[in-house]
C-alpha atoms as a printed R data frame, in Angstrom:
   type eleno elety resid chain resno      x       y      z
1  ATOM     1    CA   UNK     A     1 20.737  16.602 -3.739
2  ATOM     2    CA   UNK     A     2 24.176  15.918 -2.311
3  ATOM     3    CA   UNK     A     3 25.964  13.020 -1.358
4  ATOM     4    CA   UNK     A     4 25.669  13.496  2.337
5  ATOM     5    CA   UNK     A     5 21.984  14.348  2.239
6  ATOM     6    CA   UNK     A     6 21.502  11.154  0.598
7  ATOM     7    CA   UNK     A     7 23.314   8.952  2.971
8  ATOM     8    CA   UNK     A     8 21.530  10.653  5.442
9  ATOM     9    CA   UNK     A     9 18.234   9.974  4.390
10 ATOM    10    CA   UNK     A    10 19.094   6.579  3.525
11 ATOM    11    CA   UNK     A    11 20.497   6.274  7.512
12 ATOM    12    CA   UNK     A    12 17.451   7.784  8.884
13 ATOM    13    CA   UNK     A    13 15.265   5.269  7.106
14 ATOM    14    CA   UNK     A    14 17.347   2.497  8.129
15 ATOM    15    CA   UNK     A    15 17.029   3.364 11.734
16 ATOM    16    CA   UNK     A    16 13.544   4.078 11.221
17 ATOM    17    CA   UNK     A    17 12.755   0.662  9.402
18 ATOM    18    CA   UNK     A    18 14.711  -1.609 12.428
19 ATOM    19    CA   UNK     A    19 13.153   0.401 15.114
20 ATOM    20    CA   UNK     A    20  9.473  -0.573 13.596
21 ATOM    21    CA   UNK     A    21 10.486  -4.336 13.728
22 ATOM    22    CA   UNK     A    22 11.605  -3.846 17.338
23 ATOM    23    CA   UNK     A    23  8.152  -2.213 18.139
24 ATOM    24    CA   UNK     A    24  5.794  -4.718 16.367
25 ATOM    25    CA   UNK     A    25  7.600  -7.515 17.914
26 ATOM    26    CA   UNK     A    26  7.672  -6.205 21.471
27 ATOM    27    CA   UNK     A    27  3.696  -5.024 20.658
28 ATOM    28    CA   UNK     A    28  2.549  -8.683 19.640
29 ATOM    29    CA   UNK     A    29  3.122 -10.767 22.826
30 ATOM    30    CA   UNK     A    30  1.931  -7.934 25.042
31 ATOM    31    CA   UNK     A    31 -1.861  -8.339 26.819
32 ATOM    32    CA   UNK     A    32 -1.910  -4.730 27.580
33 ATOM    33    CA   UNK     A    33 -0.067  -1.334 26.550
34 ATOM    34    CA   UNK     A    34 -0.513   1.977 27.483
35 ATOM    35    CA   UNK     A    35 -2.854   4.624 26.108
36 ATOM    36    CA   UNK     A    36 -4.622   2.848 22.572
37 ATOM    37    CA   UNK     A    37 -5.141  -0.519 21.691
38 ATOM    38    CA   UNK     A    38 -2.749  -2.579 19.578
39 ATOM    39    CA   UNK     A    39 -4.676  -1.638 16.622
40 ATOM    40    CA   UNK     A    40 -3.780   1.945 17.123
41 ATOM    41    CA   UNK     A    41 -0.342   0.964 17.977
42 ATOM    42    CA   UNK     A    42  0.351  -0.491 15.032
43 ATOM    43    CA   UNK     A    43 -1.787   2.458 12.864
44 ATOM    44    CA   UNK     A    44  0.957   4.950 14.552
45 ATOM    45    CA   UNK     A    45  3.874   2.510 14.261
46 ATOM    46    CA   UNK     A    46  3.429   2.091 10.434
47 ATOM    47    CA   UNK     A    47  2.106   5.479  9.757
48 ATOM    48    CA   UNK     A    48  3.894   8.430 11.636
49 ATOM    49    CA   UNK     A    49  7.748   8.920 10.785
50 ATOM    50    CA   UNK     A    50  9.543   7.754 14.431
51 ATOM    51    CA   UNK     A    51  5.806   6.099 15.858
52 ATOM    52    CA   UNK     A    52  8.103   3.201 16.428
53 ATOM    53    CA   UNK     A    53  9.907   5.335 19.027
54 ATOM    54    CA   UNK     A    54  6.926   7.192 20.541
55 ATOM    55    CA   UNK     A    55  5.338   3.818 21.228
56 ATOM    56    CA   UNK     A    56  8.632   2.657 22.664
57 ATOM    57    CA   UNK     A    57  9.110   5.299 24.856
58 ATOM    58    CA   UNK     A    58  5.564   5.852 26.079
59 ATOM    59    CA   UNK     A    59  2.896   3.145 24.939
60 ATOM    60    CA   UNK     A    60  4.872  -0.234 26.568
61 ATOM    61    CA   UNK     A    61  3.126  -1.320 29.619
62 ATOM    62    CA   UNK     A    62  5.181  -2.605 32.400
63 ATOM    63    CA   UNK     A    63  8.291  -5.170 31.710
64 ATOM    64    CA   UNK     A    64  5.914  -8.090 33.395
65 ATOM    65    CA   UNK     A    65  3.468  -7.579 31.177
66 ATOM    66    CA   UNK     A    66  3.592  -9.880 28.430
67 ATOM    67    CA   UNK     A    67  2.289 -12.990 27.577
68 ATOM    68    CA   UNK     A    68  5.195 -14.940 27.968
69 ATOM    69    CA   UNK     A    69  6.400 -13.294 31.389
70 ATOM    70    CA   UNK     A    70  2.931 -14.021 32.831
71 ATOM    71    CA   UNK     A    71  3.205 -17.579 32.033
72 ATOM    72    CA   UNK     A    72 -0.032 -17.255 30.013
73 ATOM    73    CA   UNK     A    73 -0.361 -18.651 26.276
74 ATOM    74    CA   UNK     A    74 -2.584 -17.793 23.943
């Protein structure tokens, strides 16, 4: 394995690691999302290389939302 091919794998899983913190902490305050519950959120979030980026993309409900937009606490 080369040199670049390692730094790229490392930079991949860098990206990959930050964008599954993003999606857990937009997933957590949210009453709804889009297509499965959080459970299954979270099951393709942790488990499918990128999930983090297909929930982004398509599994965030609307901006207004979340808990704390709504003025609701739990």
């Amino acid at each position: 394995m080369t040199l670049t091919t390692l730094l790229i794998i490392i930079v991949l899983f860098v990206v990959n690691l930050v964008l599954i913190a993003v999606s857990i902490t937009d997933l957590m305050p949210r009453e709804k999302v889009r297509y499965l519950s959080k459970t299954g959120w979270i099951i393709v979030i942790g488990a499918v290389f990128y999930g983090s980026l297909i929930y982004l993309l398509v599994g965030r409900g609307g901006e207004n939302e979340t808990a704390i937009s709504s003025g609701k606490s739990k």
